[in-house]
FIKE-917678 format. One record per residue (C-alpha): residue number from 1; residue in one letter; x, y, z. Coordinates in nm, 4 decimals. Example, Ala and Ser with C-alpha at 12.3 -4.5 7.8 and 13.67 -1.06 7.14 Angstrom:
residues 2
resi:1&resn:a&c1:1.2300&c2:-0.4500&c3:0.7800
resi:2&resn:s&c1:1.3670&c2:-0.1060&c3:0.7140
This chain:
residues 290
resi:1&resn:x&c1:0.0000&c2:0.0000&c3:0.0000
resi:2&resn:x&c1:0.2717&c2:0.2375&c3:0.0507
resi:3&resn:x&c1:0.4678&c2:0.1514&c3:-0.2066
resi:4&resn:x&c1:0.1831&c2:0.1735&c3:-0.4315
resi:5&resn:x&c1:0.0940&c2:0.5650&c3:-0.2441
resi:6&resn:x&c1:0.4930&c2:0.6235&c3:-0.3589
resi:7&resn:x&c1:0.4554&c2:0.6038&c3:-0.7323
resi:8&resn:x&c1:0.1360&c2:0.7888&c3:-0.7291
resi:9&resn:x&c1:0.3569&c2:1.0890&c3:-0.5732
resi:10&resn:x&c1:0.6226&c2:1.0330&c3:-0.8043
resi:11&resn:x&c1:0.3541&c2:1.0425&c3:-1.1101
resi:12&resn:x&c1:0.2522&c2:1.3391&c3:-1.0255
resi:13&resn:x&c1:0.5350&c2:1.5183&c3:-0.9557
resi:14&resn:x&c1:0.6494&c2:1.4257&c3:-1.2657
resi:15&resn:x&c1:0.3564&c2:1.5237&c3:-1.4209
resi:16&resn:x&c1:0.3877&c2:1.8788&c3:-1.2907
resi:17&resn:x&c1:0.7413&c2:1.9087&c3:-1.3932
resi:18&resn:x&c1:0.6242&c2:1.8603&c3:-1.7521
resi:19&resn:x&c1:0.3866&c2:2.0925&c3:-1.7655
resi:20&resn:x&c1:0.6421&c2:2.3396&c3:-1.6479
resi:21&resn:x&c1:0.8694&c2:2.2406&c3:-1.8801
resi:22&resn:x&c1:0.6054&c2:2.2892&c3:-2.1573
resi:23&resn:x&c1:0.5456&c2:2.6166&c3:-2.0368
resi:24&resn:x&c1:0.8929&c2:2.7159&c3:-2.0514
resi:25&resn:x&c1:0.9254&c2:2.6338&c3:-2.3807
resi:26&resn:x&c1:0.6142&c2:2.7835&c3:-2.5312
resi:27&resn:x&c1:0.6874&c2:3.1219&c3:-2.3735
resi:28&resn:x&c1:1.0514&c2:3.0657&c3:-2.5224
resi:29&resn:x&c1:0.9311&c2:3.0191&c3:-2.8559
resi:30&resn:x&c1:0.6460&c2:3.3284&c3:-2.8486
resi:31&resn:x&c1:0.9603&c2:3.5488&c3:-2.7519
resi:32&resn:x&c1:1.1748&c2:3.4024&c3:-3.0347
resi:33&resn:x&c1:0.8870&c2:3.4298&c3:-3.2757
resi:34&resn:x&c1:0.7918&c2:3.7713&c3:-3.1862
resi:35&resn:x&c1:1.2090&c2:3.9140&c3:-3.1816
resi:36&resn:x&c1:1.1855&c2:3.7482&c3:-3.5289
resi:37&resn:x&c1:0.8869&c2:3.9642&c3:-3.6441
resi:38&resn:x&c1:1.0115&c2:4.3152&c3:-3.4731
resi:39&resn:x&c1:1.3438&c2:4.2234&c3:-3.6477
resi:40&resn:x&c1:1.1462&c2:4.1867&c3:-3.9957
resi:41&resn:x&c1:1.0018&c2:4.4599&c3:-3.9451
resi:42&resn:x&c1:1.2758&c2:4.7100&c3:-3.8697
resi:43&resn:x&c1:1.2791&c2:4.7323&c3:-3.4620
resi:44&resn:x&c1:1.5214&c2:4.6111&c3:-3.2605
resi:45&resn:x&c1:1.4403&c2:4.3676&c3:-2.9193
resi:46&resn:x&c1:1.3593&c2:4.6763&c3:-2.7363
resi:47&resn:x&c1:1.1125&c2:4.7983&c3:-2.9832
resi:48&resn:x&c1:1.2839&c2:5.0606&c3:-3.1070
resi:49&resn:x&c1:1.3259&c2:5.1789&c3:-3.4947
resi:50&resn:x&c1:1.6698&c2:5.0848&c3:-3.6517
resi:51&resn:x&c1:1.7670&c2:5.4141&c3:-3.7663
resi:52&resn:x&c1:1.9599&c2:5.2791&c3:-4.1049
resi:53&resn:x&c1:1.6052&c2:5.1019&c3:-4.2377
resi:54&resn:x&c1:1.3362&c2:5.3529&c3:-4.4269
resi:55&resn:x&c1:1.1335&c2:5.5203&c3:-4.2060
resi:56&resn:x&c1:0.7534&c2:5.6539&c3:-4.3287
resi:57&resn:x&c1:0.9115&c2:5.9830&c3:-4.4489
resi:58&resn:x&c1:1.1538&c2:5.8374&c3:-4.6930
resi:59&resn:x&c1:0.9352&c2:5.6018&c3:-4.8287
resi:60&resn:x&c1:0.7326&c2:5.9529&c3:-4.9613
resi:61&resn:x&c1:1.0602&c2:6.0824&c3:-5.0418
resi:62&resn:x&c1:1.1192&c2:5.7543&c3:-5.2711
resi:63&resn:x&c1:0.7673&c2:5.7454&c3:-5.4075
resi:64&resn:x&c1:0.7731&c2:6.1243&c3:-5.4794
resi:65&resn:x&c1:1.1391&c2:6.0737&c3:-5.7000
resi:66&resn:x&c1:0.9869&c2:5.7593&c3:-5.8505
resi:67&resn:x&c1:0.6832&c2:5.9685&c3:-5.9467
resi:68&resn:x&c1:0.9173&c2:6.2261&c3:-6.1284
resi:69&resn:x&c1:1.1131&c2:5.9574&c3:-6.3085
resi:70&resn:x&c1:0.8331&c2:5.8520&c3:-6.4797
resi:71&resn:x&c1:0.7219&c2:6.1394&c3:-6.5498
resi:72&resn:x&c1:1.0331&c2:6.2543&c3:-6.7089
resi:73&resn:x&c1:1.0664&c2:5.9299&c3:-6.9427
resi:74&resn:x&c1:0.6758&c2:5.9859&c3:-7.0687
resi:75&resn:x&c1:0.7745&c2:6.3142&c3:-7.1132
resi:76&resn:x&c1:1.0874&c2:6.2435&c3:-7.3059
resi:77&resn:x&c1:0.9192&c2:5.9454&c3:-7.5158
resi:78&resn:x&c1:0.6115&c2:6.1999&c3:-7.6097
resi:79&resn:x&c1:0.8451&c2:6.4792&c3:-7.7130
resi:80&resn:x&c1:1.0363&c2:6.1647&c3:-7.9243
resi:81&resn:x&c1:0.7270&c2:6.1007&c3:-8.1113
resi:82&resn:x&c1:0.6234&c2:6.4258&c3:-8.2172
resi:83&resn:x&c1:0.9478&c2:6.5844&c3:-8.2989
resi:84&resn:x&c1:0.9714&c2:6.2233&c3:-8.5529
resi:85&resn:x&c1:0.6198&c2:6.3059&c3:-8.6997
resi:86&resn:x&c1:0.7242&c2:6.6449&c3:-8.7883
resi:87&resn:x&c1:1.0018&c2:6.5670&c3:-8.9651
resi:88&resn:x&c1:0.8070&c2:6.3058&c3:-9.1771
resi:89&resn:x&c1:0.5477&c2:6.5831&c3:-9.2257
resi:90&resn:x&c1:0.8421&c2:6.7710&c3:-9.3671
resi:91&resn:x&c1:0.9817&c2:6.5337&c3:-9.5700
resi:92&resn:x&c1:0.6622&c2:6.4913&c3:-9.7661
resi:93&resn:x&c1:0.5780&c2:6.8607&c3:-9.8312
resi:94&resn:x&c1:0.9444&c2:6.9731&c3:-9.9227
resi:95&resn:x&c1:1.1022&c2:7.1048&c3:-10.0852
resi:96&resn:x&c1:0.8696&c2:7.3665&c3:-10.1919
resi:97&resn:x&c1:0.8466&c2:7.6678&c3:-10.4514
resi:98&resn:x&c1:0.6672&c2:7.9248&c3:-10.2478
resi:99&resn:x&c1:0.7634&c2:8.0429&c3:-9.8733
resi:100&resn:x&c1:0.4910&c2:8.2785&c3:-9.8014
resi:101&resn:x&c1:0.2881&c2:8.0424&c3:-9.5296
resi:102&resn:x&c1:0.6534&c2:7.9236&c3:-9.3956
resi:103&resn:x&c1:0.7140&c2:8.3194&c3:-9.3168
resi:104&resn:x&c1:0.4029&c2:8.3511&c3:-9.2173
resi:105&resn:x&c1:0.4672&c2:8.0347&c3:-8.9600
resi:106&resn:x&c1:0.8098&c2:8.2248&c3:-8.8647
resi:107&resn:x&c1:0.6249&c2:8.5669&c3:-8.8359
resi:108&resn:x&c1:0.4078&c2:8.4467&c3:-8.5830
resi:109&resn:x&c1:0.6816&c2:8.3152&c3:-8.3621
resi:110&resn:x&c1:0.7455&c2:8.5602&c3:-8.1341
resi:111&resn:x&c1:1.1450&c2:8.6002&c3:-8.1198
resi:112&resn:x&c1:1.2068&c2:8.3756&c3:-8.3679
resi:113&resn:x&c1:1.5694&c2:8.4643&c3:-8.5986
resi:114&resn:x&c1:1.5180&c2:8.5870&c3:-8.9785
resi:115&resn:x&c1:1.6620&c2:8.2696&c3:-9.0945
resi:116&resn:x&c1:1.4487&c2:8.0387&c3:-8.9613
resi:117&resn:x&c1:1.7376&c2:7.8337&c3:-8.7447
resi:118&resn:x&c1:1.6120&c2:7.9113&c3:-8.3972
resi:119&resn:x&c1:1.2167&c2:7.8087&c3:-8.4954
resi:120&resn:x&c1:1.3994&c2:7.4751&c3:-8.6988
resi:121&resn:x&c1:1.5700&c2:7.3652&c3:-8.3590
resi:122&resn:x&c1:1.3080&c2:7.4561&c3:-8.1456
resi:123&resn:x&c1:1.1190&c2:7.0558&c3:-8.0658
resi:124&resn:x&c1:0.7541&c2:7.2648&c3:-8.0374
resi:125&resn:x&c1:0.8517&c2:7.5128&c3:-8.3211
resi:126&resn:x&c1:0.8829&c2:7.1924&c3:-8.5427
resi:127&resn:x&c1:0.5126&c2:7.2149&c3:-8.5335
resi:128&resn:x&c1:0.4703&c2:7.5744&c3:-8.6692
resi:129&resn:x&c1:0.8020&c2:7.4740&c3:-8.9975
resi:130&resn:x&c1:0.5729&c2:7.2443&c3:-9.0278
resi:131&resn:x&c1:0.2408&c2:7.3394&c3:-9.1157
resi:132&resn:x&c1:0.4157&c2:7.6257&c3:-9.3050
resi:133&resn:x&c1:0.5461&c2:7.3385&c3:-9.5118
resi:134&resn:x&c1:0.2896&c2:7.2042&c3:-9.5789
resi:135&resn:x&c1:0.0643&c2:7.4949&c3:-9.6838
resi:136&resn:x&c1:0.3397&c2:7.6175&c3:-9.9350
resi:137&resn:x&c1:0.3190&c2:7.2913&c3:-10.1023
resi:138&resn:x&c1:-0.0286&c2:7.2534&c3:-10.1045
resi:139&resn:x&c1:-0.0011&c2:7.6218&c3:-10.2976
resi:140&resn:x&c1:0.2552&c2:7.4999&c3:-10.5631
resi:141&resn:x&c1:0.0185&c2:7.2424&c3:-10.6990
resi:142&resn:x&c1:-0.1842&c2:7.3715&c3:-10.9890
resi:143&resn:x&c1:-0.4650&c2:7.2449&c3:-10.9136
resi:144&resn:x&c1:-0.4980&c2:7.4478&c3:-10.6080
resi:145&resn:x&c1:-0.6028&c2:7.7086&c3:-10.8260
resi:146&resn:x&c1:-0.9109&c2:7.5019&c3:-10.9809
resi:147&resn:x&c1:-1.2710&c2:7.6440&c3:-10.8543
resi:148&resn:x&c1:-1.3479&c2:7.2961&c3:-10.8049
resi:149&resn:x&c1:-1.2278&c2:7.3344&c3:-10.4239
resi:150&resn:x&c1:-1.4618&c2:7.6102&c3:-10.3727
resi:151&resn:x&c1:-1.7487&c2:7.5214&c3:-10.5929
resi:152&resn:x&c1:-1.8023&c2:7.2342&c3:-10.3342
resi:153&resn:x&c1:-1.6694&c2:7.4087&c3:-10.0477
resi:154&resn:x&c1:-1.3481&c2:7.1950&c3:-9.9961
resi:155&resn:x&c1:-1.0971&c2:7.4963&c3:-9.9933
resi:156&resn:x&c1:-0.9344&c2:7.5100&c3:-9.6555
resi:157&resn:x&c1:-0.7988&c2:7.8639&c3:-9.5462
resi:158&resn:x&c1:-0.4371&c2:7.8048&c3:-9.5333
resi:159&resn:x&c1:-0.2929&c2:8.1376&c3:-9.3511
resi:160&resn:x&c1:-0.5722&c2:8.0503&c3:-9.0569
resi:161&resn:x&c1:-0.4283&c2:7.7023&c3:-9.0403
resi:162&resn:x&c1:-0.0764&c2:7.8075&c3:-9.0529
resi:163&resn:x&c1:-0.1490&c2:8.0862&c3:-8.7726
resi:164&resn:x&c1:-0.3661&c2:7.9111&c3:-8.5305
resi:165&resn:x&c1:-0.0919&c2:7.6238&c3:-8.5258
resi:166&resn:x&c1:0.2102&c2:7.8298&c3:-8.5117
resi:167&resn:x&c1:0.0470&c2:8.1083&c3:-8.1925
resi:168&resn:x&c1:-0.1099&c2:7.7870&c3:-8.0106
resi:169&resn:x&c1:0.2753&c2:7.6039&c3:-8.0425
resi:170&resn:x&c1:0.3845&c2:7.9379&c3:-7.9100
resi:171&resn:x&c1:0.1797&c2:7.9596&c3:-7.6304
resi:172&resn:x&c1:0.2296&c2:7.5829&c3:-7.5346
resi:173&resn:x&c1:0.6160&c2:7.6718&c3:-7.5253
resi:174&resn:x&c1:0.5700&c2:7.9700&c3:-7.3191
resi:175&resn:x&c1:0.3477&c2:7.8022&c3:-7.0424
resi:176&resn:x&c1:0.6165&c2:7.4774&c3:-7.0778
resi:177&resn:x&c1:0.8856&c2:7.7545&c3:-7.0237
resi:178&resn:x&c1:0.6779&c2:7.8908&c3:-6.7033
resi:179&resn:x&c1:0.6655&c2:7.5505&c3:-6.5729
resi:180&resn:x&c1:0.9907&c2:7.4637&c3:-6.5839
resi:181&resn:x&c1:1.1474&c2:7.2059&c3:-6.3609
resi:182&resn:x&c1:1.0632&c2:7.0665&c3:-6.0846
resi:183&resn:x&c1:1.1544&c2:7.2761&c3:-5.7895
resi:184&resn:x&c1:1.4602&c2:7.1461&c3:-5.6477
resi:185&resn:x&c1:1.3610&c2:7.2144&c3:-5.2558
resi:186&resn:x&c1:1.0234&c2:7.0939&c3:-5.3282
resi:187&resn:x&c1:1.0701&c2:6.8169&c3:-5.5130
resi:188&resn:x&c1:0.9439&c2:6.6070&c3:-5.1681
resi:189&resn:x&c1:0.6538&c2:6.7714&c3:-5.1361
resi:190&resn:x&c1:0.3493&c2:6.5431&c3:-5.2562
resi:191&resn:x&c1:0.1345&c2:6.8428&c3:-5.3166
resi:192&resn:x&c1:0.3957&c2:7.0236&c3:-5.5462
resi:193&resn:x&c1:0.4990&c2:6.6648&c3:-5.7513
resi:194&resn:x&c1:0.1117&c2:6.5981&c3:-5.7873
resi:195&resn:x&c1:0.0165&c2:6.9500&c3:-5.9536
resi:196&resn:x&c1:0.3458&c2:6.9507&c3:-6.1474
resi:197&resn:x&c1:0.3217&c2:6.5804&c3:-6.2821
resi:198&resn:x&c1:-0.0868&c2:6.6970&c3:-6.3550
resi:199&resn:x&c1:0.0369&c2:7.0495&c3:-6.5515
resi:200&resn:x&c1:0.2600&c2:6.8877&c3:-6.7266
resi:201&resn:x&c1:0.0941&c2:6.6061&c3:-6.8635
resi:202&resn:x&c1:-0.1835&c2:6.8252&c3:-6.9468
resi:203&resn:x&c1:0.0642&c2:7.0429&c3:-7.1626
resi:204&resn:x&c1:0.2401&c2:6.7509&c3:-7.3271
resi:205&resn:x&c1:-0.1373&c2:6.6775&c3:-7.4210
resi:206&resn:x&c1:-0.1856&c2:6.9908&c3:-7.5473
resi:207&resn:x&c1:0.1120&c2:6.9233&c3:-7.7893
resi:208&resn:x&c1:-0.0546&c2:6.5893&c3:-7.9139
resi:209&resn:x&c1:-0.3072&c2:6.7554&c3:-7.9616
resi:210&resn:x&c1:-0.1036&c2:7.0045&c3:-8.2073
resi:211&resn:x&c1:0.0578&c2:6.7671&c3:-8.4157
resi:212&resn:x&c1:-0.2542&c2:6.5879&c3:-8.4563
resi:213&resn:x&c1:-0.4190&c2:6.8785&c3:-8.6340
resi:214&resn:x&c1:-0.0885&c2:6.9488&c3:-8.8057
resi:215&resn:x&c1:-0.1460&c2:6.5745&c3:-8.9147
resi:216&resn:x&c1:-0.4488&c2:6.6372&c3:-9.0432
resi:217&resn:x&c1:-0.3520&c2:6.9492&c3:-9.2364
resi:218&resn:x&c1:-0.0754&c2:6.6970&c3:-9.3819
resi:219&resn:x&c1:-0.3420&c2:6.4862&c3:-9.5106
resi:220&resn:x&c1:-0.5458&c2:6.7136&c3:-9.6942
resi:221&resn:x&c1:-0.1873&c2:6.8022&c3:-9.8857
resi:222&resn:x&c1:-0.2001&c2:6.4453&c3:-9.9900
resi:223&resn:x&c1:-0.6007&c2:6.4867&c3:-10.1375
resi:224&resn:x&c1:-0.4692&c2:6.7919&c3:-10.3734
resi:225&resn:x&c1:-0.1545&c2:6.5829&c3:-10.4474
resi:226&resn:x&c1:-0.3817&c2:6.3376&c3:-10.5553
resi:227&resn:x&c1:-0.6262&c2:6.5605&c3:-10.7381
resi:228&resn:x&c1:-0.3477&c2:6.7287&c3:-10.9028
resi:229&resn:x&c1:-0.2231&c2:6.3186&c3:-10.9587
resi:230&resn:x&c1:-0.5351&c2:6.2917&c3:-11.1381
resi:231&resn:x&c1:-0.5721&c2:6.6289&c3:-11.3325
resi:232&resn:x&c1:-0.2058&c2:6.5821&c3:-11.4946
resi:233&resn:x&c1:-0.3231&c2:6.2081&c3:-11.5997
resi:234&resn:x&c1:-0.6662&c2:6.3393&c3:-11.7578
resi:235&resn:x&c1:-0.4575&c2:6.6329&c3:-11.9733
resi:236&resn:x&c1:-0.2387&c2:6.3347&c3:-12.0452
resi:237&resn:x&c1:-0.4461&c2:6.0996&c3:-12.1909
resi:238&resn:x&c1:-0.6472&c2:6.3753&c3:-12.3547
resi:239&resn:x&c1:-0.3239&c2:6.4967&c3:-12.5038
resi:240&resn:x&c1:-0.2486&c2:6.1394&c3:-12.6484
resi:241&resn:x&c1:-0.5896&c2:6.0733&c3:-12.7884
resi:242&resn:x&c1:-0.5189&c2:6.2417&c3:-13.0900
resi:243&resn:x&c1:-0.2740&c2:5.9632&c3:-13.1787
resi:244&resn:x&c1:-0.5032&c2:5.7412&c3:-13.4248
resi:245&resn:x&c1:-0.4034&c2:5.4222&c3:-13.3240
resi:246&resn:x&c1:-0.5802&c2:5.2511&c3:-13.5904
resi:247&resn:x&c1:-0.4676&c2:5.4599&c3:-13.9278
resi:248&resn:x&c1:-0.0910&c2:5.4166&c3:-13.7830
resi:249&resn:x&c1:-0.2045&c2:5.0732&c3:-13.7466
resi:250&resn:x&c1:-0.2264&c2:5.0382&c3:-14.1594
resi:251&resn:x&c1:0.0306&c2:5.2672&c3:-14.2146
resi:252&resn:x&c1:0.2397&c2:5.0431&c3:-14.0604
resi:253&resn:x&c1:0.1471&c2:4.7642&c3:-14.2642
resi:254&resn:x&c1:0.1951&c2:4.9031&c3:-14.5552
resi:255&resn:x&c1:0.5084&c2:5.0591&c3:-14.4715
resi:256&resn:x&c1:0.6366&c2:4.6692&c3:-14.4207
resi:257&resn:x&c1:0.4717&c2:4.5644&c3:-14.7224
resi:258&resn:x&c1:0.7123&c2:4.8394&c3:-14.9275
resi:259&resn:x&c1:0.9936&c2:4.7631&c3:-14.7275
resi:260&resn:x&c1:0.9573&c2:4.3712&c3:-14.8336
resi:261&resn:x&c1:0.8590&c2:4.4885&c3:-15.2101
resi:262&resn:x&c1:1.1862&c2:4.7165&c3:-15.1841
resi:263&resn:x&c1:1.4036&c2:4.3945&c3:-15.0688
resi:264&resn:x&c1:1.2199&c2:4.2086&c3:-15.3438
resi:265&resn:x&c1:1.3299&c2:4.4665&c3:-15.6367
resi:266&resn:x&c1:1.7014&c2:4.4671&c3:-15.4678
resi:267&resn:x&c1:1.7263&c2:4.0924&c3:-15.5112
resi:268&resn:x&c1:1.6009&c2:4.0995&c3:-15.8368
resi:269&resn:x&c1:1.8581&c2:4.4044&c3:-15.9712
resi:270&resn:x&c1:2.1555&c2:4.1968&c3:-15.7933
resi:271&resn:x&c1:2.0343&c2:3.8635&c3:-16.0269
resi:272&resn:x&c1:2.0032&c2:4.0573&c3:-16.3352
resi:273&resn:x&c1:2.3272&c2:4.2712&c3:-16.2668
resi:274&resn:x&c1:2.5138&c2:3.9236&c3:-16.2496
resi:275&resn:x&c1:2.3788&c2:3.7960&c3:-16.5364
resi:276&resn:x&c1:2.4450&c2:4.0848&c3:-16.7761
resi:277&resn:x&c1:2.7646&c2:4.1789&c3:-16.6887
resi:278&resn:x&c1:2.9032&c2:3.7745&c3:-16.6848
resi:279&resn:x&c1:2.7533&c2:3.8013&c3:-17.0287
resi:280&resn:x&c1:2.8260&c2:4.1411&c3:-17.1611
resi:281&resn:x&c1:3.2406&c2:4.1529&c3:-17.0121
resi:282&resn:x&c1:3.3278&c2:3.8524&c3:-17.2699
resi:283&resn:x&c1:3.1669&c2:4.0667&c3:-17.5679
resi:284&resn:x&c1:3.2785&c2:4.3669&c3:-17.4594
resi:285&resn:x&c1:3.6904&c2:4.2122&c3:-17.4212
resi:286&resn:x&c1:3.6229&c2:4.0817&c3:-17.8430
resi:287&resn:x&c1:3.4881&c2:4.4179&c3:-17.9793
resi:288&resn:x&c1:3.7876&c2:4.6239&c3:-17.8639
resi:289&resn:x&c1:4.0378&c2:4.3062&c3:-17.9532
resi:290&resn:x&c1:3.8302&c2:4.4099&c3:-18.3185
């Protein structure tokens, strides 16, 4: 009986020590797992914020630059784009006879050079060369001059073009100019990279917008090419038509039916000439030996 009272005690003494034990070791691993977490995410054991990891303000700081930097690369890949489609523009009007809507373009530039060099280099001035261009060639087609253009109302006012494109470029550059770059000691501020980023994706619009009218203005060049494509193949043909295809037709048949009666004849003499001088050199030879 006592014996038996023993290993009950012992049981449950043992049994207490392991739930101890388990205790210990629970608590050990909540500490571990928590230390684990703070060091994740940035504090040290004591709770505190390691100094060398980003903090709330330079995350802003980093979203504010990466905001920028994106901005700057749409920027530069829109400016790309239009600069390429002016030059295309350009390549299909010129060269041209007449300058008048290309000094009109440079006229309405404000400080633009006599020569044309500062509006050429100018990324937005491309716009204004341009639609000059382009109107100068439209007016060295003859069949600009055709009433059929205003007889159905087609005739688009050229100088209105030219000067609404070239004073809206203008403007465009001076409010681009007013913007500027990003302030420097601002650049951090969310406010101030928000409304910048917004103005100037609103003026890069803007230019889009531009070149898409200058685009269109570039296209109806291509209409009077083709009219004029059309009027010089008309006054062509017309021209042509006189030709009588089918009296050349027999003149040409009888002019080889000659040629072979002319062969004919020249055979014939080159027979007889053989024949009559083998016959006549012998007789000749005995009347002088006479």
């Amino acid at each position: 009986m006592i014996k038996l009272l023993v290993i009950v005690v012992v049981a449950a003494a043992i049994a207490v020590a392991l739930v101890v034990i388990g205790s210990w070791v629970a608590n050990g691993a909540r500490s571990l797992g928590a230390g684990l977490g703070r060091l994740i995410r940035g504090g040290d054991p004591a709770g505190e914020t390691n100094p060398e990891l980003p903090t709330a303000g330079a995350n802003e700081d980093s979203a504010s630059e990466d905001a920028l930097a994106t901005l700057a690369d749409d920027l530069r890949t829109a400016r790309t784009r239009r600069l390429a489609r002016c030059r295309e523009i350009q390549e299909l009007a010129g060269p041209t006879e007449s300058r008048r809507y290309l000094d009109l373009a440079v006229d309405n530039w404000p400080g633009a050079s006599p020569d044309r060099d500062r509006l050429r280099n100018d990324s937005i001035g491309q716009v204004a060369v341009s639609a000059g261009m382009v109107a100068d060639r439209v007016t060295d087609y003859p069949a600009w001059k055709l009433d059929f253009f205003d007889r159905h109302g087609v005739r688009v006012d050229l100088a209105a073009e030219v000067v609404a494109l070239a004073t809206s470029a203008a403007n465009v550059r001076e409010q681009v100019t007013l913007l500027g770059q990003p302030p420097t000691h601002l650049r951090t501020d969310h406010d101030i990279v928000e409304t910048y980023t917004a103005k100037a994706r609103l003026l890069s619009r803007r230019l889009d917008g531009l070149v898409e009218r200058l685009e269109a203005l570039a296209e109806y060049q291509q209409i009077v090419a083709a009219i004029q494509h059309r009027l010089d193949k008309r006054e062509w043909l017309d021209r042509v038509s006189a030709i009588d295809e089918f009296e050349h037709e027999v003149d040409a048949q009888r002019d080889t039916t000659e040629a072979d009666r002319i062969r004919t004849t020249a055979d014939e003499s080159d027979l007889l000439a053989s024949i009559y001088l083998d016959a006549l050199a012998p007789l000749a030879k005995r009347l002088e030996q006479e």
